[in-house]
C-alpha positions in Angstrom: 86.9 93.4 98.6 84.3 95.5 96.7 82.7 96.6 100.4 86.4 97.8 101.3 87.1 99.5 97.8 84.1 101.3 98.6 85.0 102.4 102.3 88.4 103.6 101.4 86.9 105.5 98.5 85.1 107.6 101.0 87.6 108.4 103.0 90.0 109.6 100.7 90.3 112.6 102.8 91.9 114.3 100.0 93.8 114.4 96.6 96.9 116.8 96.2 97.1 117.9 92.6 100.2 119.9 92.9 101.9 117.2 93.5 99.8 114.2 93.3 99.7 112.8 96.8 96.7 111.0 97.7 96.3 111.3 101.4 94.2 107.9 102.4 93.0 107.9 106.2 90.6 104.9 107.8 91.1 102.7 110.4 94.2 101.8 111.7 96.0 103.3 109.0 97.2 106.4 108.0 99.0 107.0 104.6 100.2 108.7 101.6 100.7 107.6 97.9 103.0 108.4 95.7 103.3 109.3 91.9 105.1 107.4 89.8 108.2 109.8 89.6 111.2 109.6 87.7 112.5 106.2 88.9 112.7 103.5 86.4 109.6 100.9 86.2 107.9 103.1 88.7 103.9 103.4 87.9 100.8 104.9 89.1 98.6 103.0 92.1 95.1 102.8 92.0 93.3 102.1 95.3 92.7 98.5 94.9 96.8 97.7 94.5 96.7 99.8 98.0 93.9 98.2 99.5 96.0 94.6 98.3 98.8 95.9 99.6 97.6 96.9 102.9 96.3 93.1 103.2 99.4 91.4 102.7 100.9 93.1 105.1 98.8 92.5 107.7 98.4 88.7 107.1 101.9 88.2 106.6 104.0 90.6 108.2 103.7 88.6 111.7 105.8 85.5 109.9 108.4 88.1 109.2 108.4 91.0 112.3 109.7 88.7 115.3 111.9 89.1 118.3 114.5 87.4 116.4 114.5 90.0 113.4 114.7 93.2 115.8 115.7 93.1 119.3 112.8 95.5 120.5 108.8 94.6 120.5 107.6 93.7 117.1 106.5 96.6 114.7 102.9 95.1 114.2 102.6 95.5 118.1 101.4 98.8 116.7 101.0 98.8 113.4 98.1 101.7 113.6 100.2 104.1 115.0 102.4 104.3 112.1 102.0 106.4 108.8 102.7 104.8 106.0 103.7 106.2 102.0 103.5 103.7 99.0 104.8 103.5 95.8 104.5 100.8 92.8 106.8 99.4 90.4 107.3 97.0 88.1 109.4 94.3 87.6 110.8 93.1 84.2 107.8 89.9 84.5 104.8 93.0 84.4 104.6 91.9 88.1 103.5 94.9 90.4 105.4 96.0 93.7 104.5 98.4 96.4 107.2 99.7 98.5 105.7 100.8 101.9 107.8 103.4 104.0 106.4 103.5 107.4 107.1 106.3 109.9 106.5 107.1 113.4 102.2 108.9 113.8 104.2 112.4 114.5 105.6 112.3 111.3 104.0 114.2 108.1 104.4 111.7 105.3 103.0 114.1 102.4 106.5 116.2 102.0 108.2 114.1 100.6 109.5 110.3 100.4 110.8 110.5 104.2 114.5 109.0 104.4 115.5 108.3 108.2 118.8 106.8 109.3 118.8 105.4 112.3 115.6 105.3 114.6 114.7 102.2 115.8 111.9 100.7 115.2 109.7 104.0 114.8 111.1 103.3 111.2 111.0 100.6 109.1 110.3 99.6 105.2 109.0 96.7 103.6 108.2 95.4 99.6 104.7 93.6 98.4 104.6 91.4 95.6 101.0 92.4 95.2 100.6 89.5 91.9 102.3 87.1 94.2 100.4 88.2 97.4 104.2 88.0 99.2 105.8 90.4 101.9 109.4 90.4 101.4 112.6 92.6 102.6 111.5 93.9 105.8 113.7 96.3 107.1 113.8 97.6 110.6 115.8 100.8 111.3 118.9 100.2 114.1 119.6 102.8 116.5 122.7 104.7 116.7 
């Protein structure tokens, strides 16, 4: 863990401070995290509850991404291709939760939490219970 806390700390490619976006690019994934914000239980992330994250859902999102959840090929087919944002909260047990939005490599993911109806499976979003070390509530976007 140490030898990937130190790789992602170099390429950091940059830290917004107008609006506190970290922009995080390495291999096979692409991403943005969030501030806190104004929500309710919502807190900072440190690179390490990213890095976590980021693990989870690679071991476990093939239990939950199958033909049977979403009619058309499996998201982690391609899982590098799509940008992701995070944020964290915390739930009333202290426990920490990072809520991954993951859109389509064309998409800019640092204007903004990215809200997309509809889609297919260029969209989707999913929760980590990073104390747990459980992937939960995938959702795949349908298509109009």
């Amino acid at each position: 863990m140490k030898k990937a806390v130190e790789t992602w700390e170099r390429r950091i490619s940059e830290y917004r401070p107008e609006n506190g976006v970290w922009h995080l690019m390495a291999p096979g994934v692409g991403g943005f995290v969030y501030p806190a914000g104004i929500e309710a239980q919502a807190v900072d992330l440190m690179l390490t509850d990213v890095l976590m994250a980021e693990h989870i859902l690679r071991s476990q999102l093939p239990l939950l991404d199958t033909h049977t959840t979403y009619p058309l090929p499996p998201v982690r087919w391609k899982l590098h291709r799509f940008i992701r944002q995070y944020r964290g909260f915390r739930d009333n047990d202290g426990k920490l939760h990072v809520h991954i939005n993951a859109v389509w490599d064309d998409e800019r993911g640092d204007n903004g939490w990215i809200v997309i109806h509809d889609g297919g499976n260029f969209y989707w979003q999913v929760w980590v219970d990073v104390d747990s070390g459980r992937l939960y509530d995938l959702m795949i976007n349908g298509e109009a």
